[in-house]
Residue frames relative to the residue before (quaternion, step in Angstrom):
aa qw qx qy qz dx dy dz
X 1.0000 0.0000 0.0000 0.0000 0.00 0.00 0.00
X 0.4318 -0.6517 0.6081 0.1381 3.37 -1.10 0.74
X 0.0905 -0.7340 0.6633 0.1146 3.99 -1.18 1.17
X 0.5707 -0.5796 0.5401 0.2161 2.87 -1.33 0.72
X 0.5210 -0.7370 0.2803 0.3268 4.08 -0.55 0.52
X 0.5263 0.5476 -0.3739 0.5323 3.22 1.76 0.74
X 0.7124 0.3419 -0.3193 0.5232 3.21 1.02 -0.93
X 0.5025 0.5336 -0.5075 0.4530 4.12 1.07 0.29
X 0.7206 0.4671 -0.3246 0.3965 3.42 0.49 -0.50
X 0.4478 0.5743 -0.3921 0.5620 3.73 1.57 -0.37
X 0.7892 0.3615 -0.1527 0.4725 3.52 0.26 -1.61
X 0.6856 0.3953 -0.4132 0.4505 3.99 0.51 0.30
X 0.4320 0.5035 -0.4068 0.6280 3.24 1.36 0.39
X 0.8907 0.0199 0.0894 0.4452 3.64 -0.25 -1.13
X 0.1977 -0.9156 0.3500 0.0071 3.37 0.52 1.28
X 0.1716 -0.7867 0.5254 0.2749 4.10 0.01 0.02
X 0.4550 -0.7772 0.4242 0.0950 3.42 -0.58 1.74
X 0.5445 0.5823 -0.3498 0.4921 3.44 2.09 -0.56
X 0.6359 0.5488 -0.4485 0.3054 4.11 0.75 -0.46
X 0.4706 -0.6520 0.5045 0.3144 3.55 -0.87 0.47
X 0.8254 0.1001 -0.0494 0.5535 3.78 0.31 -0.11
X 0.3701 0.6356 -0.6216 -0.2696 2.92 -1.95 -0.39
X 0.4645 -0.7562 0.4294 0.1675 2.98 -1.10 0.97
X 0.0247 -0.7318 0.6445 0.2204 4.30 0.01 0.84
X 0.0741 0.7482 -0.6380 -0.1664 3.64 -1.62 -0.14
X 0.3240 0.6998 -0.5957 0.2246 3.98 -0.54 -0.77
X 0.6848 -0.6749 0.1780 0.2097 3.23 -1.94 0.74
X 0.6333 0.5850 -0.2154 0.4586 3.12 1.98 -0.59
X 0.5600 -0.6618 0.4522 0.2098 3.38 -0.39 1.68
X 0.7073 0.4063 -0.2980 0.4959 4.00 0.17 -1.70
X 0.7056 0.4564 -0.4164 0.3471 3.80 0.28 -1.06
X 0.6258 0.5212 -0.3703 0.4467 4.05 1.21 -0.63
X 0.6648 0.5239 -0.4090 0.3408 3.10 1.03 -0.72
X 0.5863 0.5717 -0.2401 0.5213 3.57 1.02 -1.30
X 0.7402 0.4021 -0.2552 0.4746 3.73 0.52 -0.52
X 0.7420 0.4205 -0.3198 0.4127 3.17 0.93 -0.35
X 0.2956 0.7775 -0.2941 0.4707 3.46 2.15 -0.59
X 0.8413 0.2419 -0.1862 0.4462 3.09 -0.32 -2.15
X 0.8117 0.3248 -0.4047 0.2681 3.86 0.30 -0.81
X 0.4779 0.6298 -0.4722 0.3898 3.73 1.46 0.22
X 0.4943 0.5773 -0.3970 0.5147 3.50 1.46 -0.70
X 0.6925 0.5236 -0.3044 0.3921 3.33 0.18 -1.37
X 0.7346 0.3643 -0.2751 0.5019 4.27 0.85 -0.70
X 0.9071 0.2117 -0.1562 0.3286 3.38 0.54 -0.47
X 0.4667 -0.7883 0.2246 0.3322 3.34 2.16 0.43
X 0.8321 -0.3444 0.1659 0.4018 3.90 -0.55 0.51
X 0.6927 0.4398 -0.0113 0.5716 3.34 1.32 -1.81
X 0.5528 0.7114 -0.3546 0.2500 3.49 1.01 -0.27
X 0.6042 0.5251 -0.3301 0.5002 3.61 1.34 -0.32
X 0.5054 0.7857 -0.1251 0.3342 3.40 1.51 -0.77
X 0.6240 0.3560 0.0538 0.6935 2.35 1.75 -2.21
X 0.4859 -0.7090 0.4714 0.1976 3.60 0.16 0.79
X 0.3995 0.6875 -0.4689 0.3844 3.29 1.47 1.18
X 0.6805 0.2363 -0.2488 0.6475 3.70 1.06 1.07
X 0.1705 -0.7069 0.6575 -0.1974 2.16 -1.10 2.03
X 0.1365 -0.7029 0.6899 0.1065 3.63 -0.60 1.62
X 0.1210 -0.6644 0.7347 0.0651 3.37 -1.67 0.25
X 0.2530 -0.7079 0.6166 0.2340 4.07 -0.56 0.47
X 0.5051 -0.7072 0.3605 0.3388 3.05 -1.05 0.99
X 0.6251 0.5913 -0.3681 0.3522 3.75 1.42 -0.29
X 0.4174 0.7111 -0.3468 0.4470 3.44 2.25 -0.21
X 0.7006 0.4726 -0.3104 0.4353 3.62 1.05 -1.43
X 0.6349 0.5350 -0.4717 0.2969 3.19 0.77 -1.35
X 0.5973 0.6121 -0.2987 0.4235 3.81 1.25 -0.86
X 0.7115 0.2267 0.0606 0.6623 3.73 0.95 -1.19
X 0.0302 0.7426 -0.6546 -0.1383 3.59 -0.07 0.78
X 0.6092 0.5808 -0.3310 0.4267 3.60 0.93 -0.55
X 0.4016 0.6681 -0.4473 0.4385 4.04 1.23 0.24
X 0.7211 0.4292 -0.3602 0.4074 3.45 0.78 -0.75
X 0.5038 0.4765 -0.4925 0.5259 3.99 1.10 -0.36
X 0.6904 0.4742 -0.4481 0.3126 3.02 0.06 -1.45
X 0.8283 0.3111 -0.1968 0.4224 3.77 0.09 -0.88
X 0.4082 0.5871 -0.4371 0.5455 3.54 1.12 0.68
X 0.8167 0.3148 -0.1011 0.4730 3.32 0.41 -1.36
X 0.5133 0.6132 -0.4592 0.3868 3.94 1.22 -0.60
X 0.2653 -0.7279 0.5929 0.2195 3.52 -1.48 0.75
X 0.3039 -0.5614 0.7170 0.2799 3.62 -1.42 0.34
X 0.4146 -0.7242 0.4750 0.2792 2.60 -1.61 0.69
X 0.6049 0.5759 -0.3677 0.4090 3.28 1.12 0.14
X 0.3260 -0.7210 0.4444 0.4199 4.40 -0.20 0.87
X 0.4468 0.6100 -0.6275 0.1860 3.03 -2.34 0.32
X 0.4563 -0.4987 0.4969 0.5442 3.91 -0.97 -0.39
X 0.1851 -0.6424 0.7326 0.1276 2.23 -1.83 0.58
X 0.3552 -0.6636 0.6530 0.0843 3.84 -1.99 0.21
X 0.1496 -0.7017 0.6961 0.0247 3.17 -1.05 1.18
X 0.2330 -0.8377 0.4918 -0.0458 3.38 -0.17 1.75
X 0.0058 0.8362 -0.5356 0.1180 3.84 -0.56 1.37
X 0.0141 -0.8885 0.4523 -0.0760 3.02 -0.18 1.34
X 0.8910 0.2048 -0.2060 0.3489 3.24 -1.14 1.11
X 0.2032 0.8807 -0.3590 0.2327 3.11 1.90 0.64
X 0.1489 -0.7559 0.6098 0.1857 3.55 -0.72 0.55
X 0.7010 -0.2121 0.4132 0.5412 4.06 -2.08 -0.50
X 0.6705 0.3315 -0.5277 0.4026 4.15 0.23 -0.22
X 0.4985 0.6273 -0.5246 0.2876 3.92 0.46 -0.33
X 0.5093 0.7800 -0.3542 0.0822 3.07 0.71 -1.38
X 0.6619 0.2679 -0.2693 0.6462 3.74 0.66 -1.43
X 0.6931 0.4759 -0.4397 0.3160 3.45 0.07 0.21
X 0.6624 0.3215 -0.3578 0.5743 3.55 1.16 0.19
X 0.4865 0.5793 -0.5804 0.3015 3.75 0.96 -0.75
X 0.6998 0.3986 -0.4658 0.3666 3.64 -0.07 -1.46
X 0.6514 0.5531 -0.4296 0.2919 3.95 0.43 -0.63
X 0.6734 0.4845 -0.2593 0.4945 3.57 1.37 -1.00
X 0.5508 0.6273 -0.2735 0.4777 3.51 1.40 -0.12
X 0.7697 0.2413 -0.0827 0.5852 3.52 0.81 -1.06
X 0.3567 0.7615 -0.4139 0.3488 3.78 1.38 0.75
X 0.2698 -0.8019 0.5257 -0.0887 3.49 -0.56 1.52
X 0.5865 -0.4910 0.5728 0.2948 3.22 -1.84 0.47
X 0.7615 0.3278 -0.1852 0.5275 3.46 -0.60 0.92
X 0.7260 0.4334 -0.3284 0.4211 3.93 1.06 -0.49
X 0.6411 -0.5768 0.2626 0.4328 3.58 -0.62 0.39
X 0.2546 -0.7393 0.5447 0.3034 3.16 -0.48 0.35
X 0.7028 -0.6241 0.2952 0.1714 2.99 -1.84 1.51
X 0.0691 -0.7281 0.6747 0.0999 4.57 -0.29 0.03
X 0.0953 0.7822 -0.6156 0.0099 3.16 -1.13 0.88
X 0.0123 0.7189 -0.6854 -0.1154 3.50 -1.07 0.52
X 0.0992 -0.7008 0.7049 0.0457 3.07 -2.25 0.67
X 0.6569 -0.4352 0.4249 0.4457 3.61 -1.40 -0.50
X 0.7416 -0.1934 0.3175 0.5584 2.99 -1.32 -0.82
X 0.0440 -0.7719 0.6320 0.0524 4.28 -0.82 0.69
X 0.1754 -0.7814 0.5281 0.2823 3.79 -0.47 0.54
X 0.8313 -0.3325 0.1635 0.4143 3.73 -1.19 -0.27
X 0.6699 0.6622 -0.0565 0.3310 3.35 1.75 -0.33
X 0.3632 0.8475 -0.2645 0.2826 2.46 2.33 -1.03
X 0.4651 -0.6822 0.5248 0.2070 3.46 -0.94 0.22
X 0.5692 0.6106 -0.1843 0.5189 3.06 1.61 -1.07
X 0.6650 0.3408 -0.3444 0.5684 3.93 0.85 -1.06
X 0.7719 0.4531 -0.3814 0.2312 3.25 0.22 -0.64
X 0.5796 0.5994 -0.3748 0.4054 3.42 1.41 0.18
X 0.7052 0.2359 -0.3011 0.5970 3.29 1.23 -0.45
X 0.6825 0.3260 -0.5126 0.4065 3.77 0.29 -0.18
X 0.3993 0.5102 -0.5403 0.5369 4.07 0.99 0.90
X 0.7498 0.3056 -0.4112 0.4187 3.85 0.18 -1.07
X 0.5331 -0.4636 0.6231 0.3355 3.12 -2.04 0.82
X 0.9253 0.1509 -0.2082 0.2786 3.80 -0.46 -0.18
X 0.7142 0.3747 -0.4033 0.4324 3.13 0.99 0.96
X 0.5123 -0.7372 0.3533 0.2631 3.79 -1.09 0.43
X 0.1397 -0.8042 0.5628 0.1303 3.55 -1.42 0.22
X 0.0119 0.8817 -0.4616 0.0970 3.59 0.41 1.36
X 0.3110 -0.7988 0.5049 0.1009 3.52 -0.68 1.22
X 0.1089 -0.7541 0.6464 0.0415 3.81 -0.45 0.55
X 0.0468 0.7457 -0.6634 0.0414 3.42 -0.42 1.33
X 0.7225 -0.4910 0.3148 0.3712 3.77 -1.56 -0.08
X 0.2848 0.7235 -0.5460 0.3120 3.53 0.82 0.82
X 0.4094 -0.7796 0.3786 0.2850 3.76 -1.00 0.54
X 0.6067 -0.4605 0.2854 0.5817 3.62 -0.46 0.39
X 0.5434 -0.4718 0.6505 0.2427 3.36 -1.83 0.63
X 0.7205 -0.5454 0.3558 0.2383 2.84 -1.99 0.43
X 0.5974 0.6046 -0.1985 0.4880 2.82 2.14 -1.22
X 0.4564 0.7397 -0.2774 0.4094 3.70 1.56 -0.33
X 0.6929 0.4498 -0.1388 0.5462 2.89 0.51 -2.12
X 0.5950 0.6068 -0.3663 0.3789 3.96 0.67 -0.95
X 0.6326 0.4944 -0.2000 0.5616 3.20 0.79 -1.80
X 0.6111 0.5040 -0.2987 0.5322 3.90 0.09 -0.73
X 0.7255 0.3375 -0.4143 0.4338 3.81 0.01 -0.84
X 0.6450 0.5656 -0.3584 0.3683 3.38 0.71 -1.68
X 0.5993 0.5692 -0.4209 0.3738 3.79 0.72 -1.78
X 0.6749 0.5902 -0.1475 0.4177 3.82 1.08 -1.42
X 0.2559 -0.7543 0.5242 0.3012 3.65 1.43 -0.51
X 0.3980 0.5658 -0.6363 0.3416 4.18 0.29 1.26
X 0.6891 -0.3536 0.5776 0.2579 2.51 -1.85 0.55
X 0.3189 -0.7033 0.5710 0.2787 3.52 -1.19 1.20
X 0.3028 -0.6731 0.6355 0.2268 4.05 -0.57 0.80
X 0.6777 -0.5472 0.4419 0.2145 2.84 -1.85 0.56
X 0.6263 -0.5710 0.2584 0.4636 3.21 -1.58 0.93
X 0.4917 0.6172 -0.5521 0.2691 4.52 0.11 -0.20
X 0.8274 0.3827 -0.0193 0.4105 3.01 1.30 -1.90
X 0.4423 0.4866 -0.4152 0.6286 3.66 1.69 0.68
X 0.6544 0.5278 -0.3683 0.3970 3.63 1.23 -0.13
X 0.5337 0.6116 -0.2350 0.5347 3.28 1.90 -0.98
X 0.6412 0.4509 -0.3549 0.5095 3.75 1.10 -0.68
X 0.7632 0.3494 -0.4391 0.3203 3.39 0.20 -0.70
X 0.4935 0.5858 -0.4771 0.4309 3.54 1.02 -0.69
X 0.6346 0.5020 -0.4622 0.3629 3.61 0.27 -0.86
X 0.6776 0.6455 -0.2598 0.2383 3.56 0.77 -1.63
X 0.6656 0.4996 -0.2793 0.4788 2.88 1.77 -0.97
X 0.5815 0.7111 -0.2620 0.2958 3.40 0.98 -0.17
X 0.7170 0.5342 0.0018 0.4478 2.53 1.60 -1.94
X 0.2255 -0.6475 0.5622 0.4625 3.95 -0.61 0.21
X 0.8843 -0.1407 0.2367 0.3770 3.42 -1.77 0.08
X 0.8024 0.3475 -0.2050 0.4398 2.93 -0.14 -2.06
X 0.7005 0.4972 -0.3552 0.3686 3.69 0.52 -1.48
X 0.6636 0.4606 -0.3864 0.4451 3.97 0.70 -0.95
X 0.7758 0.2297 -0.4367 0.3932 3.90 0.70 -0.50
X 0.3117 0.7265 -0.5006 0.3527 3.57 0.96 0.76
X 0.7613 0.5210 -0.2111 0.3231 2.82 1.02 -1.49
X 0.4817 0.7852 -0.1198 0.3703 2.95 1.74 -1.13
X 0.6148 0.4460 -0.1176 0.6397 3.20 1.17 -1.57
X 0.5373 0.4716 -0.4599 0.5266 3.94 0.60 -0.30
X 0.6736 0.5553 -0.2630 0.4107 3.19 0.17 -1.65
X 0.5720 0.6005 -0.2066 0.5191 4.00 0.88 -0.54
X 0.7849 0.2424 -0.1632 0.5463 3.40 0.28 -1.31
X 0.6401 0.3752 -0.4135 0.5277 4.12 1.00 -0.60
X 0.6780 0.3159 -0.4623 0.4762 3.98 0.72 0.96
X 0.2198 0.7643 -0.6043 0.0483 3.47 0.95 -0.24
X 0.8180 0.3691 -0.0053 0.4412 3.66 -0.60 -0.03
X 0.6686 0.4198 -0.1140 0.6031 3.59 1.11 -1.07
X 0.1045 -0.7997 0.5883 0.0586 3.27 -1.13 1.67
X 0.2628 0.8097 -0.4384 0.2883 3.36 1.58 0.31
X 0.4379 -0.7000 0.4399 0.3532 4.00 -0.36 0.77
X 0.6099 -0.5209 0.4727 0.3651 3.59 -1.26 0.96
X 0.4040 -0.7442 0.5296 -0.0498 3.85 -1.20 1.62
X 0.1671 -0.8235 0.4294 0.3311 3.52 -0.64 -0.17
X 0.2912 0.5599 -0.5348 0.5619 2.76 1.56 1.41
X 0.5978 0.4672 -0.3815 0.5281 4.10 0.52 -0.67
X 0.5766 0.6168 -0.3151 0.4333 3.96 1.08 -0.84
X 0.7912 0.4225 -0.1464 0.4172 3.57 0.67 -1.23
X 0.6583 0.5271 -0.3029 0.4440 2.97 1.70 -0.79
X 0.8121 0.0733 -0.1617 0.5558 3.62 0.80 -0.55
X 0.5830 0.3955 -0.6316 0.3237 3.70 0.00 0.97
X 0.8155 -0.3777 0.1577 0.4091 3.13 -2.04 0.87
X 0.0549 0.6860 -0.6841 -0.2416 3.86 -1.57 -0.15
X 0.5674 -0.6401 0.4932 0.1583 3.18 -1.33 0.50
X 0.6436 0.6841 0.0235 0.3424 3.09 1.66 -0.68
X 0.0592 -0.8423 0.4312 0.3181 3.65 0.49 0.14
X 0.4065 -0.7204 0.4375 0.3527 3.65 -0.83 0.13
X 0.4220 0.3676 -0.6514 0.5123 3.46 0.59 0.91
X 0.9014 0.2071 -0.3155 0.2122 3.37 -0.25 -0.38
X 0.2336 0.5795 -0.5826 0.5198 3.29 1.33 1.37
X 0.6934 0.4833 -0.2537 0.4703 3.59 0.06 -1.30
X 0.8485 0.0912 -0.3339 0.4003 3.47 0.17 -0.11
X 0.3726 0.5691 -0.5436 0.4917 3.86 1.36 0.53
X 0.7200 0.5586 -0.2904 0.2920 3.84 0.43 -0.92
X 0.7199 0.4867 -0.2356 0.4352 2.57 1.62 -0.97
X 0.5506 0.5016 -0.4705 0.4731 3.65 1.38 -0.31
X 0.4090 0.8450 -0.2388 0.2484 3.75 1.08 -0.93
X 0.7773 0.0931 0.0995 0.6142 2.61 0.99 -1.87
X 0.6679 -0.5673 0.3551 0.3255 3.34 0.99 1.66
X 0.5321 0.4645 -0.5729 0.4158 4.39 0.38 0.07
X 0.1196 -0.8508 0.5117 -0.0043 3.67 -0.08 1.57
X 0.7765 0.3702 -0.3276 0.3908 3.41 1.49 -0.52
X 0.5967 0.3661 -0.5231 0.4861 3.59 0.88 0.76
X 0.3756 0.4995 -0.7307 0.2749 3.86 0.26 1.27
X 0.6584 0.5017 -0.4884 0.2764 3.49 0.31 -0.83
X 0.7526 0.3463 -0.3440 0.4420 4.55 0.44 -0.87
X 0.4082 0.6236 -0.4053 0.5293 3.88 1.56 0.36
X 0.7945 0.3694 -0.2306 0.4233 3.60 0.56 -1.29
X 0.6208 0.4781 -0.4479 0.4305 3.51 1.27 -0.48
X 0.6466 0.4148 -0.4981 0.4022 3.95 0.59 -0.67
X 0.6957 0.4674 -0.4364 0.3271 3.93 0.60 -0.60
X 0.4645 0.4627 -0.5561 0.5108 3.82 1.23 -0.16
X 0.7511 0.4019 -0.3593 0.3810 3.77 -0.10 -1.19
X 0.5562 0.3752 -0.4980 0.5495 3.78 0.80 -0.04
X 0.4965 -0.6324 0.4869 0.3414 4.23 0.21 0.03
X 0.0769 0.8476 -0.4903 0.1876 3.49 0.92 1.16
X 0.1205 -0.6984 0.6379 0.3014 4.07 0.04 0.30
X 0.7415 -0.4189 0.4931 0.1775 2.69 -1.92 0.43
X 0.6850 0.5541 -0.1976 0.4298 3.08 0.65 -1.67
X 0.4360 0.7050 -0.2059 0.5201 3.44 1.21 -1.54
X 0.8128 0.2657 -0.1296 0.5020 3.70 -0.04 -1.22
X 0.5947 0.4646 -0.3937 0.5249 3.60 0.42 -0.75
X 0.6639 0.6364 -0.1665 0.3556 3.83 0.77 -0.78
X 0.5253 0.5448 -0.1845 0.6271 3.23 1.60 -1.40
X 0.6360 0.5262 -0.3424 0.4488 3.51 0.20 -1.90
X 0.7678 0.3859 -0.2467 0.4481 3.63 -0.33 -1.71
X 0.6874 0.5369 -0.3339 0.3572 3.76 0.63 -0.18
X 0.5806 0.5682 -0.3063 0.4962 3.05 1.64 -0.80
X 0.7307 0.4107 -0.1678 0.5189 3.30 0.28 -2.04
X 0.6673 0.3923 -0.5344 0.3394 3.75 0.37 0.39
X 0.5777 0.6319 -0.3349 0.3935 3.26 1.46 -0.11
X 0.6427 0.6416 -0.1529 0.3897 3.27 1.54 -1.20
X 0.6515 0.5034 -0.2669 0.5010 3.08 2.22 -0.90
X 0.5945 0.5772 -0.3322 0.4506 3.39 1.55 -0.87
X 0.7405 0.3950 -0.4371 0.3234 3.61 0.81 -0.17
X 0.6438 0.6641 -0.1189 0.3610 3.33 1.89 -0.53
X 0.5646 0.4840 -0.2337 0.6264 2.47 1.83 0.04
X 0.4705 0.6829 -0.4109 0.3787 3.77 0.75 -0.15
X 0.4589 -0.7685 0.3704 0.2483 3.66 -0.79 1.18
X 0.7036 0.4760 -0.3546 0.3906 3.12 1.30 0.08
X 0.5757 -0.4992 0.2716 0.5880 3.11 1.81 0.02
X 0.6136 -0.5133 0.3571 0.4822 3.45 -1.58 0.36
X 0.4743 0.5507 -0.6061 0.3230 4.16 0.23 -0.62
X 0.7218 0.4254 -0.3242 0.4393 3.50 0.45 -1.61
X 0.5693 0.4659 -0.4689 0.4889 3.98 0.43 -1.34
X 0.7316 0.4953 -0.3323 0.3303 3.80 -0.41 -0.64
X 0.6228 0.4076 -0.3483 0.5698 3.69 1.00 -0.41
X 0.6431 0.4570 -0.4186 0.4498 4.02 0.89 -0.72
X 0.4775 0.6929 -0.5257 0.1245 3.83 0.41 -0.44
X 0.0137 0.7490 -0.6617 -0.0316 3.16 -0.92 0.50
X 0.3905 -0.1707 -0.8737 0.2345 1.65 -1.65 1.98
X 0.4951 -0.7321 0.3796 0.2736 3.72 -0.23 0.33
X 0.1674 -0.6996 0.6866 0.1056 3.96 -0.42 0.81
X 0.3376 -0.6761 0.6543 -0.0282 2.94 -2.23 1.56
X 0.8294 0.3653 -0.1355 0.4003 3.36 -1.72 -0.17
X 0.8316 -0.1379 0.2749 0.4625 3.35 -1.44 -1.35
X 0.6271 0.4352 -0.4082 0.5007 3.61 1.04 -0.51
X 0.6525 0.5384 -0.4555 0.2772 3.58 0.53 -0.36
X 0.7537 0.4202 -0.1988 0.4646 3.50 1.59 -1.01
X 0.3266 0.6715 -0.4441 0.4951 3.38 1.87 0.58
X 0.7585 0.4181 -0.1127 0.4869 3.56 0.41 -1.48
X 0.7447 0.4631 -0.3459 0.3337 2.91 1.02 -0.17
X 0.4409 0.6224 -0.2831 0.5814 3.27 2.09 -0.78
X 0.6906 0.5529 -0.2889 0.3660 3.62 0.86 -0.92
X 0.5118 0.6275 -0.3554 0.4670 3.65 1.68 -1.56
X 0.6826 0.6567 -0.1246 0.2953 3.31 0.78 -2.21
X 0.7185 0.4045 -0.1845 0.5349 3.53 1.22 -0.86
X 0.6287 0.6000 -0.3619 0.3372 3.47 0.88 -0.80
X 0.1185 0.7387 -0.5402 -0.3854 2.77 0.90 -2.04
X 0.7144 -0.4164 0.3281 0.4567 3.50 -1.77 0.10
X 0.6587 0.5024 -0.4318 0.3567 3.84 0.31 -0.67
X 0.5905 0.5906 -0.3460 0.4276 3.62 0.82 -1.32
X 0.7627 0.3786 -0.1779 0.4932 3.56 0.62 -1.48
X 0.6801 0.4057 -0.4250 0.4385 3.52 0.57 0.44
X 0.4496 0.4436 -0.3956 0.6668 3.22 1.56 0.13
X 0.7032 0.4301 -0.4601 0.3300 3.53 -0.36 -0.46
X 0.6178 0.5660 -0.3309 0.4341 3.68 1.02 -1.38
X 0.6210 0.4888 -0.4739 0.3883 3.46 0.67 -0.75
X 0.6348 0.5184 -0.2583 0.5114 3.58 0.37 -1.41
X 0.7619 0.1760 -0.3948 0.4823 3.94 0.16 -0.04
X 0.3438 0.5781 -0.5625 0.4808 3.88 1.07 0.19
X 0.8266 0.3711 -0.2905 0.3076 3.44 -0.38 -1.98
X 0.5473 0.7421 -0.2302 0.3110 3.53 1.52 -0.68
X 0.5816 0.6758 -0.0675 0.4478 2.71 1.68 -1.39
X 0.8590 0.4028 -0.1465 0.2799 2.81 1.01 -1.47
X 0.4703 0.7680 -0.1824 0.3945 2.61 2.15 -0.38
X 0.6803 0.5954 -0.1687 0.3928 3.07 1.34 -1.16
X 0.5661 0.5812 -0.0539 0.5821 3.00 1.94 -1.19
X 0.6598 0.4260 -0.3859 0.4841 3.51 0.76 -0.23
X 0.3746 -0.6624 0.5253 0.3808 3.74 0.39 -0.86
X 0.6044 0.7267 -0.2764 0.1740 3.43 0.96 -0.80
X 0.3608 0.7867 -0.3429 0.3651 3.24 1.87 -0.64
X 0.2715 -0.7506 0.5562 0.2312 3.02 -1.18 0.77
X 0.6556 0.6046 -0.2366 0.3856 3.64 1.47 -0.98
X 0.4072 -0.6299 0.3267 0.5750 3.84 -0.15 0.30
X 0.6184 -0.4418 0.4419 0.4766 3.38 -1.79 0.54
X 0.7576 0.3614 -0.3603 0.4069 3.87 -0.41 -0.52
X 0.6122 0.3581 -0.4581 0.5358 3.88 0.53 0.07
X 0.4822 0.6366 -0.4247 0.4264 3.99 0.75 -0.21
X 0.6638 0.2735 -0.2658 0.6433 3.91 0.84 -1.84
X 0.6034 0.5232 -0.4935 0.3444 3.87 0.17 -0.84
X 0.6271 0.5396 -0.2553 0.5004 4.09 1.02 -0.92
X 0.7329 0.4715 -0.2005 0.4476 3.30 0.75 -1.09
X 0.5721 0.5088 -0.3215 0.5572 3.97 1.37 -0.76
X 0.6383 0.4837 -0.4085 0.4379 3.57 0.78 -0.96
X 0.7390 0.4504 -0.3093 0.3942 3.95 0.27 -1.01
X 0.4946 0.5047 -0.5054 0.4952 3.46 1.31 -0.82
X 0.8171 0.4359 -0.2731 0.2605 3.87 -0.28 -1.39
X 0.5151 0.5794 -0.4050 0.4846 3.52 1.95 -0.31
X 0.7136 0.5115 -0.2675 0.3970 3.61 1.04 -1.10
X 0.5076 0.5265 -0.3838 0.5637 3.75 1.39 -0.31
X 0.6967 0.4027 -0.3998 0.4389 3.62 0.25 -0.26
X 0.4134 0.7703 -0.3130 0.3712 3.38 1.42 -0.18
């Protein structure tokens, strides 16, 4: 049988220990793994690898031993519970090589887990389990977790469910984030509440999901930003003496103020531009950039971009006569004179 991607996300949570198989596939490698993780956890419980209740087999093992997969269906542990016969990376040749297992599958034998790649409507493989009455065939394609995901995921994690602004701040992240990195974050998000039943913030958000950003060069974009022109100059000397490139900064800058322009420019205004950003900004940095969008406005910041373009190019040409860091160090000063504008 074939699930639908609501009723897969029900059943990788709470699995039924009576189904003979299921079979995950789709192109993204990290998302099978993680799916195949949480719903093997879910059949054979924490201690279950321990308990020699999972039995992996590579699919390049079966192709050697087609007869490995009974054998480890039907072997007992000696220790009770379900068990899983775990097959991994199986392609459309496995196929007669699991049917005869899904055929001679019993009450009491492990039930079968499969993963594959990307399979198309033809596969041999789906059609064997989305043909058997008791077993499953669940596609995992490149969509981001649901809300009902991220939910399941907090609870699994013991947070506080946050409120509906800051379940909006998660999903935006998710979309951002690949698999592995978003249930990293998660698992942060866990240990920065250990103990704390206070609902997840989008101040707890900013503090422990990924940044792209370094914080020297936040601290001294923020500061041209908000127009405080005479602390760029003892800012720019520690970030040369840390071995800051130019380029590097002139980069950071143009990255910012193109963001500031993308929210200022939004027809509904910057509040709204600022919630569409993508990668998406949290917490105190979100109402920073915004205060910052708000002050510029859309003319100012199209003037500025130009002046860190032409900058840019300078740096990039070689031709300059002035050193490359007094050029961005010139160019930060005029930006923060023209905000005060």
């Amino acid at each position: 049988m074939k699930l639908s991607p609501r009723e897969a996300s029900g059943y990788f949570v709470k699995p039924d220990a009576s189904r003979t198989g299921l079979l995950i596939y789709g192109p993204d490698a990290m998302r099978i793994a993680l799916k195949r993780q949480q719903v093997i956890a879910a059949l054979i419980g924490p201690k279950g690898k321990e308990e020699m209740r999972l039995a992996c087999i590579p699919a390049a093992d079966l192709r050697k031993d087609p007869a490995a997969l009974i054998d480890a269906m039907t072997a007992q542990s000696f220790f009770p519970g379900p068990r899983v016969a775990f097959i991994e990376d199986a392609s459309d040749g496995l196929s007669k090589v699991i049917e005869p297992a899904l055929e001679e599958w019993r009450d009491g034998d492990a039930q079968i887990v499969v993963t594959a790649g990307q399979l198309n409507g033809r596969s041999a493989l789906r059609k064997l389990f989305e043909g058997h009455s008791n077993a499953f065939a669940i596609g995992i394609y490149d969509d981001p977790p649901s809300r009902g995901e991220i939910e399941a995921e907090l609870t699994r994690a013991k947070i506080t469910m946050p409120e509906r602004d800051v379940m909006d701040d998660l999903t935006a992240l998710s979309k951002d984030l690949d698999p592995g990195d978003f249930r990293q974050t998660l698992e942060k998000f866990a240990l920065y509440k250990l103990n704390d039943p206070t609902p997840l913030s989008s101040d707890d958000i900013a503090n422990c999901a990924p940044t792209s950003t370094e914080a020297g060069l936040d601290d001294v974009i923020n500061i041209v930003a908000e127009a405080r022109s005479g602390e760029i100059g003892p800012i720019m000397c520690k970030l040369q003496a840390q071995g800051v490139q130019p380029v590097a900064l002139c980069i950071a800058t143009l990255r910012h103020f193109k963001t500031l322009y993308a929210a200022a420019s939004d027809p509904g205004g910057a509040a709204q531009g600022i919630g569409k950003l993508r990668p998406p900004v949290f917490g105190p940095r979100r109402d920073r950039m915004l205060r910052q969008a708000q002050a510029w406005g859309i003319y100012n910041l199209e003037a500025a971009l130009s002046l860190i373009v032409d900058t840019d190019l300078k740096l990039r040409s070689g031709s300059q006569h002035a050193p490359a860091m007094a050029l961005v160090e010139r160019c930060l000063i005029r930006l923060a004179m023209m905000a005060r504008k």
